[in-house]
C-alpha positions as CSV (number, residue, x, y, z in Angstrom):
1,X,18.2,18.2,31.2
2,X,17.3,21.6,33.0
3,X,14.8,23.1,35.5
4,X,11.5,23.3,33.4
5,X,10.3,26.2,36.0
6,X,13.8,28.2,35.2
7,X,13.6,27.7,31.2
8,X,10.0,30.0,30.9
9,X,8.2,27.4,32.4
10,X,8.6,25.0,29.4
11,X,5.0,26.5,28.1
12,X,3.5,24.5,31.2
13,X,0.7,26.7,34.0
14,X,-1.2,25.3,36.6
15,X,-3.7,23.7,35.0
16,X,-2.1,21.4,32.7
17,X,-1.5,18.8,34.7
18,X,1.8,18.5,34.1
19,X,4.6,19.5,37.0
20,X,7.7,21.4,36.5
21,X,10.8,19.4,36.3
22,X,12.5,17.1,33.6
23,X,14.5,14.8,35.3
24,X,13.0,12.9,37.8
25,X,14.6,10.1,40.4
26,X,12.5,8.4,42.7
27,X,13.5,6.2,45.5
28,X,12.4,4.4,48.9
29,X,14.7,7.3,50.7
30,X,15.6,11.1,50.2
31,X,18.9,11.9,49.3
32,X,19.4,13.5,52.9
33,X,19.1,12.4,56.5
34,X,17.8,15.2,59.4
35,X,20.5,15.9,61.7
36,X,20.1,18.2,64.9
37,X,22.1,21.1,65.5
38,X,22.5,24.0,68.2
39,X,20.8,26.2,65.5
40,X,18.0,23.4,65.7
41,X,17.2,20.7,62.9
42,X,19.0,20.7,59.5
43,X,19.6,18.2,56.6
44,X,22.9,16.6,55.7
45,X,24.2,14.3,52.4
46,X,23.1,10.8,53.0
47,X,26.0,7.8,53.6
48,X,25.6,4.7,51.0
49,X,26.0,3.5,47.6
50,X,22.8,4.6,46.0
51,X,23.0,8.5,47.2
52,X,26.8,8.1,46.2
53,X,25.8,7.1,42.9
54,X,22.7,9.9,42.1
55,X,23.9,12.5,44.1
56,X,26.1,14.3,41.5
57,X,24.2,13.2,38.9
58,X,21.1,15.2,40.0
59,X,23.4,18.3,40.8
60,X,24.4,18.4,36.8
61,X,20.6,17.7,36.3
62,X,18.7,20.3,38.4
63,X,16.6,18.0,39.0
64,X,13.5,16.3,41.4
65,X,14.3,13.7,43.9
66,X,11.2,11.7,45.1
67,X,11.8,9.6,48.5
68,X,10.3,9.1,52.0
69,X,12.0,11.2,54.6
70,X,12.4,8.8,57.1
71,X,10.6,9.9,59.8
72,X,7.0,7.5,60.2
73,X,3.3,9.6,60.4
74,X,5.0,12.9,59.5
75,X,4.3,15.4,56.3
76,X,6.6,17.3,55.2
77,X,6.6,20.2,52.3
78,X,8.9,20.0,49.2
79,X,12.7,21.7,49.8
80,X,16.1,22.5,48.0
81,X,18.9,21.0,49.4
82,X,22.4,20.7,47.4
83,X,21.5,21.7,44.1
84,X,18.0,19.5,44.5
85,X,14.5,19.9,44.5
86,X,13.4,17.2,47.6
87,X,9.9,16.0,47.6
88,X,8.9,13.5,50.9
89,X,6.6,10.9,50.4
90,X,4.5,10.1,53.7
91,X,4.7,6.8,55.5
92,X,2.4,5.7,58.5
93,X,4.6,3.3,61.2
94,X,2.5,1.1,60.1
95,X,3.6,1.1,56.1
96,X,7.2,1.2,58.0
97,X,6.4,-2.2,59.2
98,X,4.3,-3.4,56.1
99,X,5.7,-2.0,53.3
100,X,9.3,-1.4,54.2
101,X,10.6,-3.8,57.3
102,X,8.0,-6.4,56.1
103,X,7.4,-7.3,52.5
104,X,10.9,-5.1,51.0
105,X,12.7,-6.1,53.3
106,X,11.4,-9.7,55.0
107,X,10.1,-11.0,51.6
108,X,12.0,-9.2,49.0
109,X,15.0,-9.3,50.2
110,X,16.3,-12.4,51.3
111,X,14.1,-13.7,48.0
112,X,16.3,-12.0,45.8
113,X,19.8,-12.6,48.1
114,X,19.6,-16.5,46.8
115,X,17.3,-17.3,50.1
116,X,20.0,-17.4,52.1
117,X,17.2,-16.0,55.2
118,X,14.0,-18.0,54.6
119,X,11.4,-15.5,52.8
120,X,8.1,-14.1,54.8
121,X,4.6,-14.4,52.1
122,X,2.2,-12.5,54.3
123,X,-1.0,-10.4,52.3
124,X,-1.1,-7.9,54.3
125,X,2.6,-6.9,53.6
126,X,1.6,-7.4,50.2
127,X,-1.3,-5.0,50.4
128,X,0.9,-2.5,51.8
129,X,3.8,-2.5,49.5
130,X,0.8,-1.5,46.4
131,X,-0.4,1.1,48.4
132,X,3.2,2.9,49.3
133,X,4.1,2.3,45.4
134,X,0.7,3.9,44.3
135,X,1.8,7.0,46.4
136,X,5.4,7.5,45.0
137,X,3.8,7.2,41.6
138,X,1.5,9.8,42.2
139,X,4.1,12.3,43.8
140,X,6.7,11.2,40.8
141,X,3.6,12.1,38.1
142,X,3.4,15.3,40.2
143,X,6.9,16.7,39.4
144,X,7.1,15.4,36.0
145,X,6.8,17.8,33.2
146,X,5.7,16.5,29.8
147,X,7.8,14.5,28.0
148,X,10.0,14.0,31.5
149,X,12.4,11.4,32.0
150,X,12.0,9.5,35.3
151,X,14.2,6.9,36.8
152,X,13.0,4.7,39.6
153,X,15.3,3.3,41.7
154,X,15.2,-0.4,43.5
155,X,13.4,-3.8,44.6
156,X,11.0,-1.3,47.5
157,X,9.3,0.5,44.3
158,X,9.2,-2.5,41.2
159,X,5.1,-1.5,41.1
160,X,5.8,2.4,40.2
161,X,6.7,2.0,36.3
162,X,3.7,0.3,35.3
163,X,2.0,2.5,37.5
164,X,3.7,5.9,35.9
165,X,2.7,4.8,32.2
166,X,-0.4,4.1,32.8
167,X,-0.8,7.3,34.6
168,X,1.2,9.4,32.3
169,X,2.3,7.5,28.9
170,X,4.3,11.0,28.0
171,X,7.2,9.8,30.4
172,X,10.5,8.0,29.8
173,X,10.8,5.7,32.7
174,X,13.7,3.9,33.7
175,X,14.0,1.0,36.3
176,X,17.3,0.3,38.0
177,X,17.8,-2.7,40.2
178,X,20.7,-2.2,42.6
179,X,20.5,-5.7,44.0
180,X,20.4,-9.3,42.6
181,X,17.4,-10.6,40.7
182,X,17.1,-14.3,41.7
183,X,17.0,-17.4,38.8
184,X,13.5,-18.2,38.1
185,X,13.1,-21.4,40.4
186,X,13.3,-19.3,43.3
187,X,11.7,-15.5,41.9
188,X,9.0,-18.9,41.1
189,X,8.1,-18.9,45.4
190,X,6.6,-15.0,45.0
191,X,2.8,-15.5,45.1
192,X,2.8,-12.0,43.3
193,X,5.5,-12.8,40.9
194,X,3.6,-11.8,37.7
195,X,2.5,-8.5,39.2
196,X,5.8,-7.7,40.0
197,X,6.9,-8.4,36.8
198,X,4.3,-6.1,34.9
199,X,5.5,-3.3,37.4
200,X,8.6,-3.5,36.2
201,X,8.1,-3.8,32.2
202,X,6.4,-0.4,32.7
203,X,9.8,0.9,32.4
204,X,10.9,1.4,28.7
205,X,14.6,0.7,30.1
206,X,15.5,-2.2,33.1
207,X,18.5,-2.3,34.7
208,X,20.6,-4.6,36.4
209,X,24.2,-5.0,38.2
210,X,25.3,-8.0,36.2
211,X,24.3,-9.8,32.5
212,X,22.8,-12.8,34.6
213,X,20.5,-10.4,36.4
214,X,19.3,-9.7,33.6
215,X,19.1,-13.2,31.6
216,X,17.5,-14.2,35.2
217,X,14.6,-11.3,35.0
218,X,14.2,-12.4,31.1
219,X,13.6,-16.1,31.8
220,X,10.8,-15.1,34.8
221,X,8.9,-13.0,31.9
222,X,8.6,-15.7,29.2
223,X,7.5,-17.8,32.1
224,X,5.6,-15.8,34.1
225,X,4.1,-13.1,32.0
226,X,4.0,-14.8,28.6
227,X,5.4,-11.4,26.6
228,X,7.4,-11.9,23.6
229,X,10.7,-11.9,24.3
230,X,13.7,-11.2,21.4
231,X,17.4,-11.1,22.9
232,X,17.0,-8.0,25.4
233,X,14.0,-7.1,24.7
234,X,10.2,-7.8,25.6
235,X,7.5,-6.9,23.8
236,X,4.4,-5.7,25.7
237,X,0.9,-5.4,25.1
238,X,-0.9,-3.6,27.7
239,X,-4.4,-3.9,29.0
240,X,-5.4,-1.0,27.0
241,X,-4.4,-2.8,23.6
242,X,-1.1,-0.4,23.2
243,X,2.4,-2.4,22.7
244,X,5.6,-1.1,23.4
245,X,8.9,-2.4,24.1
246,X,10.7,-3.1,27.3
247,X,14.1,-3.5,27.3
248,X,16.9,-5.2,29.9
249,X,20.1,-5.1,30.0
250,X,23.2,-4.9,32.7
251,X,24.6,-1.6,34.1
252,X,26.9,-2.3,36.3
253,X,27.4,0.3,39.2
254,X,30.0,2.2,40.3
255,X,31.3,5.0,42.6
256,X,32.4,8.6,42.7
257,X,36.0,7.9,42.1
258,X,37.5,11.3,42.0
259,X,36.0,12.3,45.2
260,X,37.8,8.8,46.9
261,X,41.2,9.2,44.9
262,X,41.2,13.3,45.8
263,X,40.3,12.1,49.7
264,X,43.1,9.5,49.5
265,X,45.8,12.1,48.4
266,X,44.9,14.4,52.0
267,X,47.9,14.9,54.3
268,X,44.8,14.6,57.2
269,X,43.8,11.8,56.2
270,X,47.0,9.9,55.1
271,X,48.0,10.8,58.5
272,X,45.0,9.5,59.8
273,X,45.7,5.8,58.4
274,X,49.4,5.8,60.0
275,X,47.7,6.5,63.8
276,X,44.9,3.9,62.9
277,X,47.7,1.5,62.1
278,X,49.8,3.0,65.6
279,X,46.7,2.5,67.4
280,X,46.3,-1.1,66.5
281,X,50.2,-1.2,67.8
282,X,51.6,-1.2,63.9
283,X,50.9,-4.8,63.3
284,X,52.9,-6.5,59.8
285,X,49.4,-7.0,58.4
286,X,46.4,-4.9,58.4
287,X,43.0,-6.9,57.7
288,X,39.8,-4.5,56.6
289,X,35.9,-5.9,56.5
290,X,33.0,-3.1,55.8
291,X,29.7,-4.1,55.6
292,X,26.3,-3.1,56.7
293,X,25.2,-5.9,59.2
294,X,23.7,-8.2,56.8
295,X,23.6,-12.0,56.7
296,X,23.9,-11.6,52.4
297,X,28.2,-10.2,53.5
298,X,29.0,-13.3,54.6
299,X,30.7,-11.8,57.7
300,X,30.1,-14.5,60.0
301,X,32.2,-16.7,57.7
302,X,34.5,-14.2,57.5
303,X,35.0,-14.2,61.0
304,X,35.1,-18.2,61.0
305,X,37.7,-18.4,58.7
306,X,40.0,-16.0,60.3
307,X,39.4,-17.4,63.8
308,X,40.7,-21.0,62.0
309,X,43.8,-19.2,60.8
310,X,44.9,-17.8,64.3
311,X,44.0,-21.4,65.5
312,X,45.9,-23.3,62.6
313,X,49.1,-20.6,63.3
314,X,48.6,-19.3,59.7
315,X,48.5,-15.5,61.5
316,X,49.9,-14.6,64.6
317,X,48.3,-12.1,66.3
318,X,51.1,-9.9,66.9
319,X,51.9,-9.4,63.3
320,X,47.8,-9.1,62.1
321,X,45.0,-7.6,62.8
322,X,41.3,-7.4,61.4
323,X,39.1,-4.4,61.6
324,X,35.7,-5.2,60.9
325,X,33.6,-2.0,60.5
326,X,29.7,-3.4,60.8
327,X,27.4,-0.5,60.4
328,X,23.9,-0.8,61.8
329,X,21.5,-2.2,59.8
330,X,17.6,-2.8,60.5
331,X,17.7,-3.0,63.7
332,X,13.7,-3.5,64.3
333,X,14.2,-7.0,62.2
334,X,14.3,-10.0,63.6
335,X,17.2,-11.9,61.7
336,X,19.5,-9.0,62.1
337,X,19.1,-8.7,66.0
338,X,20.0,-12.6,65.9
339,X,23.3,-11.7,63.5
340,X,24.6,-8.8,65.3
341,X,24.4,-11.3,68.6
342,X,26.4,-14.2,66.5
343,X,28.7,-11.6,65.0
344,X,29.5,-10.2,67.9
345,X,29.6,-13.7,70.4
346,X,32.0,-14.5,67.0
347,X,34.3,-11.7,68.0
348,X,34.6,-11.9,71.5
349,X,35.4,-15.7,71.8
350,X,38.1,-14.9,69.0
351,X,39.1,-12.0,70.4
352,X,38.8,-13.9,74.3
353,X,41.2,-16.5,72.6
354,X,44.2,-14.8,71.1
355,X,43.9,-11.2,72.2
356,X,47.4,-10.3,74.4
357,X,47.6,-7.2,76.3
358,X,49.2,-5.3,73.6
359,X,47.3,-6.9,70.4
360,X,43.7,-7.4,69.4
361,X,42.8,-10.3,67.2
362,X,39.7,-8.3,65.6
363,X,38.8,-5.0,66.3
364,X,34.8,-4.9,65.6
365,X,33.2,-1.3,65.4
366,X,29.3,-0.9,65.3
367,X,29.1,2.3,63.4
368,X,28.4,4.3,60.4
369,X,31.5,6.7,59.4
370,X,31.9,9.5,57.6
371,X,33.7,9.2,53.8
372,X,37.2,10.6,55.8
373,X,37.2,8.2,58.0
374,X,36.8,4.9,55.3
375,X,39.2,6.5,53.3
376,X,42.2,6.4,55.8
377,X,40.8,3.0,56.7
378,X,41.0,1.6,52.8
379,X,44.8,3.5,53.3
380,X,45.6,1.8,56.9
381,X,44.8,-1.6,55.5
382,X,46.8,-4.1,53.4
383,X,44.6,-6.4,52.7
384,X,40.4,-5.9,52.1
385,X,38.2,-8.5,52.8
386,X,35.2,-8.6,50.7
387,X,33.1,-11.9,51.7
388,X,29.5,-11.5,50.5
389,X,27.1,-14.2,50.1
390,X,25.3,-12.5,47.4
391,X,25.5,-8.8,46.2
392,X,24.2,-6.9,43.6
393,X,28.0,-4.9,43.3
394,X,29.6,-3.9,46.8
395,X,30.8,-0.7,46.0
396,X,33.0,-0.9,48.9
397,X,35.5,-2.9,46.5
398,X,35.4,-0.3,44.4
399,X,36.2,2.3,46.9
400,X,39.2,-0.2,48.3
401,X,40.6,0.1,45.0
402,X,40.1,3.8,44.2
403,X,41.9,4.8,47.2
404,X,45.1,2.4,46.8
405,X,47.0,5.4,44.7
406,X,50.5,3.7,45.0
407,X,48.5,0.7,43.5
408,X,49.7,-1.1,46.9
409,X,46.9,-3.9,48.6
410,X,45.2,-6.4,48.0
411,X,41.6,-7.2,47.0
412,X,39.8,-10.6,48.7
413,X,36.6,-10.7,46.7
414,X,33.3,-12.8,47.0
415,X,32.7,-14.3,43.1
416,X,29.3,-13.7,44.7
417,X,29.4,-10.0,44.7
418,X,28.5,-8.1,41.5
419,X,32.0,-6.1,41.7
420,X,33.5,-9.9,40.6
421,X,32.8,-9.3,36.9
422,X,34.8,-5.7,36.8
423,X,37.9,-6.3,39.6
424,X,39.0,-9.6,38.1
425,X,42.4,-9.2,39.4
426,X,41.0,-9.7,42.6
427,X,41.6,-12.7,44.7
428,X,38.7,-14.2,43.8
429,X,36.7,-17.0,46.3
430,X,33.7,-18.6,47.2
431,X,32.4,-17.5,50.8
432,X,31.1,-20.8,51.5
433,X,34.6,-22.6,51.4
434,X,36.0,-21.9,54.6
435,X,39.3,-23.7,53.8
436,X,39.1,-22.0,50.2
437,X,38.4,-18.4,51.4
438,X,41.3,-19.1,54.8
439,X,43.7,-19.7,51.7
440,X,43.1,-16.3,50.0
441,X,43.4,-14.2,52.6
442,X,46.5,-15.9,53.1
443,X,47.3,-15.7,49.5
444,X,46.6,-11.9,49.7
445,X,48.6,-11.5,52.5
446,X,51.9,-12.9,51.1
447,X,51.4,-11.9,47.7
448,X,54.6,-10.9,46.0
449,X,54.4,-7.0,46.0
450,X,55.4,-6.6,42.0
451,X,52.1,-8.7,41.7
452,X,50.1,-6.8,44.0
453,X,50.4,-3.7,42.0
454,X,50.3,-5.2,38.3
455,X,46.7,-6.3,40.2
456,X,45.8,-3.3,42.0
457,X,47.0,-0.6,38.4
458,X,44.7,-3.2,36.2
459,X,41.7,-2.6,39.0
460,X,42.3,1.0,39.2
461,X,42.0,1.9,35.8
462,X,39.0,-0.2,35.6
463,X,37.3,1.5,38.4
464,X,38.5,5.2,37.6
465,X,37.7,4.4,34.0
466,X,34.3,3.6,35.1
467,X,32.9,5.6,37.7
468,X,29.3,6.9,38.5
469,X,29.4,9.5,36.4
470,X,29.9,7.4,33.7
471,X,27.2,4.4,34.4
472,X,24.5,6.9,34.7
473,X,25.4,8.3,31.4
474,X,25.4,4.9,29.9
475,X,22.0,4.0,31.4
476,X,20.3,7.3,30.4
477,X,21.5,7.4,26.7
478,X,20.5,3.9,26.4
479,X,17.1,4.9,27.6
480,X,17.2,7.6,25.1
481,X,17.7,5.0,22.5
482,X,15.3,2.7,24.1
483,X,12.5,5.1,23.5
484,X,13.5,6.1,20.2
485,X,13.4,2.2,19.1
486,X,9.9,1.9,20.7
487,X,8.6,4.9,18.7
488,X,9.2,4.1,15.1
């Protein structure tokens, strides 16, 4: 894929209609966030899984990225930044609280997390969240050149496929869904379930962290949208009389391993994870949770089932300790105001309980950090505690493992979490058994060391065998195919 503008122009002007790139990604964010400076106002690489994922992707690629800046009731023009062509999308505070905080994020969300926060079904959300997909369509159909490939990314922007082929039927459009998609009894509560179903079969390629996503978002369309459905794929006619076919399958996500494995081997930051472990006065057993602050991690039980293990005499805290890293997360919504309090009430009764003058039960830190930092963290700890209620993957489990390079450690990890169905030499639990999930940590705690790393070598090469580079490969030449099927 290349730079149309750099290859002659492609044989595209002005006037065509057509814009000037070949590879397209669009997403509810840019890859970047504004950071201030002496020299004034710059942009840096964003933190998280889904820039982590595209990021070196669309430096091979030369391509577009379409996203919202981040900053409400501002316009900003197109820049380069890190090998890519940035357009921002405009949002209003009030499409903030609509689109984004409300129906993404209040209705969406917890819909397709299993329900475990009761959904919101307001109109005007609903409203909102058309609108804001209309306008990313429009700037995506912008940047596209004919014949362009563009991949739309995640649960804010299910509206923009159907809206891109209708708009321009000379794309290849790919879908991918980073988080769950929920069994039909409960996708069944959307009052605009079919309508977010058609948005999505615009894409000639949906994809989806695990198989049962995808059985899950197959079953809603027979239902729901009455399409023809054979094994993967969905056979749609549209309003305009033309049929095509839709196709769904799993791509499970990954990370940028080199970049963790190549961190993990730094003197810095090797040296790093000895003074984090000095600092928590070199404890037998270092404990490691990092989430955002989400009630889908399952951090409160977590917490609850480590607080029973200091009380039961299971772990002493003079020979453990557990750092819980719980970066900010949407901090204008209601429900995670109300966690943060119980997470953090959590940690100080524990913490008000076993805490001695020279050990900490829990050491809690509200932050974001940069990739150094988690690395020596994932090298400081000997055990990592991945809890989740319901995730699409967790790529933090992946990073955990990546950056183990004497294959030491071990892996607690949520059946719940998409990550399950790769690492499964994991200790693997359900959340929502407290006595269950207090007897894996201790499993993982006292597990034989020969056995840790016949576990830990069999999730490495897994992970390193299957990094990011390779799931977007896999997802793009199956589009390619995809396409190829529909037009014969």
């Amino acid at each position: 894929m290349v730079n149309a503008a750099a290859a002659d122009s492609a044989g595209n002007d002005a006037t065509d209609g057509y814009g000037d790139f070949d590879f397209i990604v669009v997403s509810n964010r840019l890859p970047v966030d504004r950071v201030s400076t002496d020299d004034g106002e710059s942009w840096r690489r964003s933190p998280g899984g889904l820039v982590t994922a595209l990021a070196p992707v669309m430096a091979k690629a030369d391509g577009a990225w379409v996203g919202w800046h981040g900053a409400p009731d501002e316009e900003l023009d197109e820049f380069d930044h890190d090998n890519m062509h940035l357009l921002p999308v405009p949002l209003s505070a009030p499409e903030v609280e609509l689109y984004y905080e409300g129906f993404s994020n209040a209705t969406l969300w917890p819909l397709y997390h299993d329900v475990i926060a009761p959904p919101e079904f307001h109109r005007t959300w609903w409203d909102s969240y058309r609108t804001v997909n209309r306008r990313f369509a429009d700037a995506a159909a912008t940047m596209a050149a004919k014949g362009a490939t563009v991949w739309v990314q995640d649960y804010q922007l299910q509206l923009v496929p159907q809206m891109l082929r209708k708009d321009r039927p000379d794309l290849k459009i790919g879908f991918f869904n980073h988080i769950p998609f929920p069994p039909l009894e409960i996708f069944a509560q959307l009052p605009w379930r079919r309508n977010i179903i058609e948005g999505l079969l615009g894409a000639d390629l949906i994809g989806f962290q695990r198989p049962s996503d995808a059985s899950n978002f197959l079953r809603c369309v027979r239902r729901f949208a009455g399409h023809t459905v054979r094994q993967q794929q969905v056979h749609v006619t549209n309003d305009d009389g033309v049929s095509y076919v839709s196709r769904a399958e799993s791509f499970p996500i990954s990370i940028d391993a080199d970049q963790i494995t190549e961190l993990a081997k730094r003197e810095d930051v090797i040296e790093r994870s000895k003074q984090i472990r000095r600092e928590l006065g070199d404890p037998k057993t270092v404990l490691l949770g990092v989430d955002r602050l989400d009630y889908t991690k399952g951090i409160s039980h977590r917490l609850k089932a480590y607080g029973e293990l200091l009380e039961d005499g299971k772990i002493r805290v003079e020979d453990a300790a557990l750092i819980q890293v719980a970066s900010p997360s949407r901090e204008r919504v209601e429900q995670y105001r109300l966690l943060r309090e119980e997470v953090e009430g959590a940690v100080g009764r524990i913490n008000g309980t076993y805490d001695t003058m020279a050990n900490t039960a829990i050491r809690y830190l509200h932050h974001s950090y940069p990739v150094e930092e988690m690395v020596a963290l994932y090298l400081a700890a000997d055990v990592m505690l991945v809890t989740a209620l319901r995730d699409g993957m967790n790529l933090v489990a992946k990073e955990y493992v990546a950056a183990r390079i004497n294959n030491t450690g071990a892996l607690v990890l949520s059946e719940f979490a998409g990550a399950a169905d790769q690492l499964r030499q994991a200790v693997l639990m359900n959340p929502h058994d407290i006595d269950g999930l207090k007897g894996s940590i201790l499993t993982a705690i006292n597990m034989p060391d020969r056995e840790a790393q016949r576990r830990m070598r069999l999730m490495r090469r897994q992970v390193l065998q299957n990094d990011v580079e390779r799931w977007s490969k896999n997802f793009l030449n199956a589009l390619q195919q995809t396409d190829s099927e529909t037009a014969q």
